[in-house]
N, C-alpha and C positions, 0 to 999 in steps of 0.2 A: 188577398183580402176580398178580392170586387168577389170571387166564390164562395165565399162565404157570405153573402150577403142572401137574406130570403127575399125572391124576386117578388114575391105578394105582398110585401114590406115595403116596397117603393112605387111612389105615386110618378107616376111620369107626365110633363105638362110642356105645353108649349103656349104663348099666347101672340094675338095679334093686334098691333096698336096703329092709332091714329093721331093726325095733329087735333087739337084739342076744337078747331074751328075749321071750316072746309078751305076759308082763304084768310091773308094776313091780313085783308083788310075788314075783316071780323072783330079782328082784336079791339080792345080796348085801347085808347090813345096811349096810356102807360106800360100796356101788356106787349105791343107796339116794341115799345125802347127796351124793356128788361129783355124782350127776345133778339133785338140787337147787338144787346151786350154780351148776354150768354153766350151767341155765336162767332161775334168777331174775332177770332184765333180760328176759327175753323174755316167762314167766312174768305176773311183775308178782304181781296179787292178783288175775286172773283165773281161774287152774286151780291146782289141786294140783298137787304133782309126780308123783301115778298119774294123772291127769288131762292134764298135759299129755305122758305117754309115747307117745302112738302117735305121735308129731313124732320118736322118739328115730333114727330112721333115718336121717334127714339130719347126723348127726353120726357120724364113724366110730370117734370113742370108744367110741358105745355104738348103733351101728349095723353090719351088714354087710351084705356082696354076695351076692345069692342068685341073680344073673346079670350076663352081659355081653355084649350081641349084638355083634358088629363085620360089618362088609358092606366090600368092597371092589371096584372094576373092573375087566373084565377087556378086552382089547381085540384079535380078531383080525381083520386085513384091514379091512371096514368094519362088521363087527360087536362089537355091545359086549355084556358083561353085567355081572350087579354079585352077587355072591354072599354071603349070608350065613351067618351061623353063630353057636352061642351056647354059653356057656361056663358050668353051670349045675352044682349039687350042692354039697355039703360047702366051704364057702369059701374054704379053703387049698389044696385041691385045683384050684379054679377060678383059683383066683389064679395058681397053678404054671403051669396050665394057657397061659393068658394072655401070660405070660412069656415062657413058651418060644416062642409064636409072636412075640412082637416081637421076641425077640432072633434068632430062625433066619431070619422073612421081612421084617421091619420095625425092622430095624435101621441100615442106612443114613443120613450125614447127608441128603441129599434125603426121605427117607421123613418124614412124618406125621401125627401124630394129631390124627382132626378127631370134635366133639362139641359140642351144645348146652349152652352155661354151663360146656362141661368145662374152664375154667381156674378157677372159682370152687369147681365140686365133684366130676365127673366122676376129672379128675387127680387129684388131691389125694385124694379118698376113698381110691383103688386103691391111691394109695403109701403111705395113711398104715396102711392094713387091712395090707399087704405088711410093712411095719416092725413091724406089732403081731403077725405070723406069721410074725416073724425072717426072712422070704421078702429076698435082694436086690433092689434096684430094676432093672430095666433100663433103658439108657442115656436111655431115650425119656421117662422118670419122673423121672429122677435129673437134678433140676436146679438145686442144688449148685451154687454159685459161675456162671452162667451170666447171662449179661445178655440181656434180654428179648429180643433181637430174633435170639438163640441159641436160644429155647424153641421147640422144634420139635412147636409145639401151633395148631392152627385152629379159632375155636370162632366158629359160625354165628350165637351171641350178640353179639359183639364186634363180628363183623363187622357187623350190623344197625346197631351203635349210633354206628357213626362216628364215636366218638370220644365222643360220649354218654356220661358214664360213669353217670350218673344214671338213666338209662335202661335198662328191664327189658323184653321183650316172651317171653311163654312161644311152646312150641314150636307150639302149639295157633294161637294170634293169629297168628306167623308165616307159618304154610302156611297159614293162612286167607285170609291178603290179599295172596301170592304166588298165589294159586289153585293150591296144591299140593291132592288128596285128604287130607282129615286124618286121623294117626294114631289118635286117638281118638278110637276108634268101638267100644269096649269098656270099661276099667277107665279112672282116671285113676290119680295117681300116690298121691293118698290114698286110694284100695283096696289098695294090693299088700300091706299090711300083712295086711289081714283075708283076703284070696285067699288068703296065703301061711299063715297059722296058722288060721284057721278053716276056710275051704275046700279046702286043702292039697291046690292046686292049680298046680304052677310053671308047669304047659305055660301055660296063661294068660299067666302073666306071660312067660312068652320070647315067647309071642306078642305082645304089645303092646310088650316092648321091642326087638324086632326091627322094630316096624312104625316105632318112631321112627328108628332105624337107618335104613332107608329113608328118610321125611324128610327126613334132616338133609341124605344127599346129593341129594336133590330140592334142596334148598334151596342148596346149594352149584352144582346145575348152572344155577334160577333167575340166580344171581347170576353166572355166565357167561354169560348169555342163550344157552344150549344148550338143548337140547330134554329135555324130563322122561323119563324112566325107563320103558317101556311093561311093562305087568304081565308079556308075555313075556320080557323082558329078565332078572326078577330071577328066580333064584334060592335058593333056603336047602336047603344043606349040614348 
């Protein structure tokens, strides 16, 4: 099936998130206890709850988007490219931003959205930040009464584990033993926090989340046994 799929038909995206506040004692005295509580099973008697805040990212409660690379293909005659682009600043703004491209170019049922682990946090983050910024879903997020095999989502995760559910491989291990170039080759995903508020530096981070961008559809055309991406090929927009 993944061969039959038209590669100009899928958006590929990765994004990069932060705790919602540079420290826990940011929070509000109530935002305080709710981020306590959410944590304590993960917690245990290991960390505090300012202790275990730089984790707050990964939840979009108390996490946001501080970008969104997306890359897609382009195909004329026999030549291809793949172009990227990044969606970065003020998070409501980006989120809008976002939007408006899936709904004007990526809104088709044949169209889309492919992303590492993006059905466990990718999607989900986007829609849930989206509904926290009264922002609507577009059609490609809003999946509302829709039966799995309607979710017009492809995640390079899933695909890996063939049915595996038990089964986890990061994006890094992946394009390791696909012999893809690995994306990182600068921050990991437990820097962006400190990049982002102590170094206060985004280009960084578009850069490393555009490099996974790349990747994932490295790793989509591995799994066609098509030929990899040659650094002429890509561009960023």
């Amino acid at each position: 099936m993944l061969h039959k799929i038209k590669l100009e038909n899928v958006l590929f995206l990765d994004i990069e998130t932060v705790p919602e506040t540079a420290t826990f004692n940011e929070l509000s005295e109530e935002r305080k206890i709710l981020w306590e509580d959410k944590t304590l099973y993960q917690r245990k008697d290991e960390f505090t709850p300012a202790d275990f805040y730089d984790r707050a990212g990964i939840w979009a409660e108390f996490g946001k988007i501080v970008c969104i690379s997306v890359g897609f293909f382009s195909f004329k005659n026999e030549d291809r490219s793949f172009r990227i682009t990044t969606y970065s600043g003020e998070e409501k703004q980006l989120l809008k931003d976002f939007s408006e491209l899936l709904e004007t170019h990526f809104f088709q049922p044949y169209h889309l959205l492919c992303a590492h682990n993006g059905k466990e946090f990718d999607f989900p983050f986007i829609a849930r930040r989206m509904l926290i910024h009264d922002l609507p879903l577009p059609i490609k997020l809003n999946l509302f009464g829709k039966k799995p095999w309607e979710v017009p989502h492809l995640d390079t995760l899933e695909l890996w584990k063939f049915g595996d559910y038990k089964h986890f491989t990061s994006l890094k291990l992946l394009t390791n033993i696909l012999g893809i170039p690995s994306p990182k080759d600068d921050i990991s995903g437990s820097d962006v926090c400190k990049v982002f508020y102590e170094e206060n530096d985004p280009e960084r981070i578009i850069r490393y989340c555009e490099k996974d961008v790349l990747a994932i559809a490295q790793i989509i055309l591995k799994f066609r046994q098509e030929k990899l991406l040659a650094e002429e090929e890509v561009i960023s927009v």
